[in-house]
C-alpha positions in Angstrom: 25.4 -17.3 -3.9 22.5 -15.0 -3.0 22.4 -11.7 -3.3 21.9 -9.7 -0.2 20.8 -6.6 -1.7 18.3 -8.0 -3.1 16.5 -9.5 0.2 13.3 -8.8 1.2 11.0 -9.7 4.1 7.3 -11.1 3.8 4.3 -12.1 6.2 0.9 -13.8 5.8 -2.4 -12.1 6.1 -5.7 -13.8 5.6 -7.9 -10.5 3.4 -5.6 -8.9 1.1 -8.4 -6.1 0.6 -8.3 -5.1 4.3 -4.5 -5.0 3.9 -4.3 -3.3 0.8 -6.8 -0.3 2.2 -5.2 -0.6 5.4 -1.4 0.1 4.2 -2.9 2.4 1.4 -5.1 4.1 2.6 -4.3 4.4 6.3 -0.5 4.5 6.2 -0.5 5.8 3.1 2.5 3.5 1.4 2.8 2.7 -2.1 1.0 -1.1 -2.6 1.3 -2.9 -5.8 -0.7 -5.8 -6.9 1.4 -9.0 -7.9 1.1 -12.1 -9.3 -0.3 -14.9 -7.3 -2.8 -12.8 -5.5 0.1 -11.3 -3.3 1.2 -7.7 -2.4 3.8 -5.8 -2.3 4.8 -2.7 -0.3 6.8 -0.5 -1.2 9.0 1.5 1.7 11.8 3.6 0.5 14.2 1.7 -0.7 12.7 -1.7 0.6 10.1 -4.3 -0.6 7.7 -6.6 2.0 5.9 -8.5 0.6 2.6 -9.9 1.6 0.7 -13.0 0.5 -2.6 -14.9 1.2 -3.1 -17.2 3.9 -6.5 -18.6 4.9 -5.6 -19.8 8.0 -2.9 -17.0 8.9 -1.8 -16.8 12.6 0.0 -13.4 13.7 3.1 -13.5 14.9 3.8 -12.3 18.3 6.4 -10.1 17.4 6.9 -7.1 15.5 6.7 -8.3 11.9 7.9 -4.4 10.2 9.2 -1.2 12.0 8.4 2.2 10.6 11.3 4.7 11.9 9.8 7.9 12.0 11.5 11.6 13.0 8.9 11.9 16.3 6.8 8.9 17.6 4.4 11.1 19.9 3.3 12.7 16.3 3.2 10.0 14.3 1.0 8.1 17.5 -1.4 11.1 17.3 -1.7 11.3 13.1 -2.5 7.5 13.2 -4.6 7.5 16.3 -6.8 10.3 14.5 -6.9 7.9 11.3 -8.5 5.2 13.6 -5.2 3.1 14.1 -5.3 1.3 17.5 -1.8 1.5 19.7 -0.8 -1.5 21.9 -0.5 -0.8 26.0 2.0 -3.3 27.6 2.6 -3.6 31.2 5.8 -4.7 33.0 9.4 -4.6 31.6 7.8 -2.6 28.1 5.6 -0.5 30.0 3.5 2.2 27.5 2.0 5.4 28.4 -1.6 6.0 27.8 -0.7 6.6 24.2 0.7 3.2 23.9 4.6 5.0 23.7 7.7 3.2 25.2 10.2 5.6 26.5 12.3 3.0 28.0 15.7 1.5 27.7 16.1 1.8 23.9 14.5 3.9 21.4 10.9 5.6 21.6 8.4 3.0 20.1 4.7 2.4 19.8 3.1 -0.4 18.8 0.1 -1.2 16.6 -1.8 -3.8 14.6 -2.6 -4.4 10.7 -6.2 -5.7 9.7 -4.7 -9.5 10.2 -3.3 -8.7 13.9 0.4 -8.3 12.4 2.5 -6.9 14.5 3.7 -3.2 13.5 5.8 0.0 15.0 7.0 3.4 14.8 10.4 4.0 16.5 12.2 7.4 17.0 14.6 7.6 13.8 17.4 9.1 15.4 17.0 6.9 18.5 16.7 3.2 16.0 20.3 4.1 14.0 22.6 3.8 17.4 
């Protein structure tokens, strides 16, 4: 039997420098180094692991979500750091700052170096 506690989530990324400065340096998380040229990232209480892929593909959907205590902040801080937000149109319409404020919680989306799919949800809002 597997343990469940002991899950963890993982996605490709074809320049594990860019990543490494990106989720350093730019969102400021704890990265290790490990074995087989792979990554790890360390959020709380949560590993994700990233690995090497020379031909990596994004996926089109959000890959890892970052609940924060106020989006609009968090959009600004990262905006200022050079992090691009996504605008959607339609059904997931953003503001100009790329913010949701739909059905569901307050989200914005962004991008890592490899074109992974990221977001910062409202905290309070994610937990119902």
């Amino acid at each position: 039997m597997f343990k469940a506690d002991s899950a963890f989530s993982s996605f490709s990324a074809p320049d594990l420098d860019a990543e490494r400065r990106f989720y350093r340096d730019t969102l400021g998380l704890d990265v290790v180094d490990c074995g087989m040229g792979t990554l790890e990232l360390h959020t709380g209480g949560t590993k994700v692991l990233i690995y090497p892929k020379p031909d990596h593909e994004p996926a089109s959907f959000t890959v890892l979500n970052f609940p924060v205590d106020n989006v609009e902040a968090e959009v600004d801080r990262l905006s200022a750091l050079g992090v691009k937000f996504e605008h959607y149109e339609g059904e997931l319409e953003t503001d100009a700052k790329g913010i949701f404020r739909g059905d569901g919680p307050t989200i914005a989306w962004f991008k890592d170096p490899a074109g992974n799919i990221l977001s910062v949800l409202e905290a309070k809002q994610a937990r119902r």
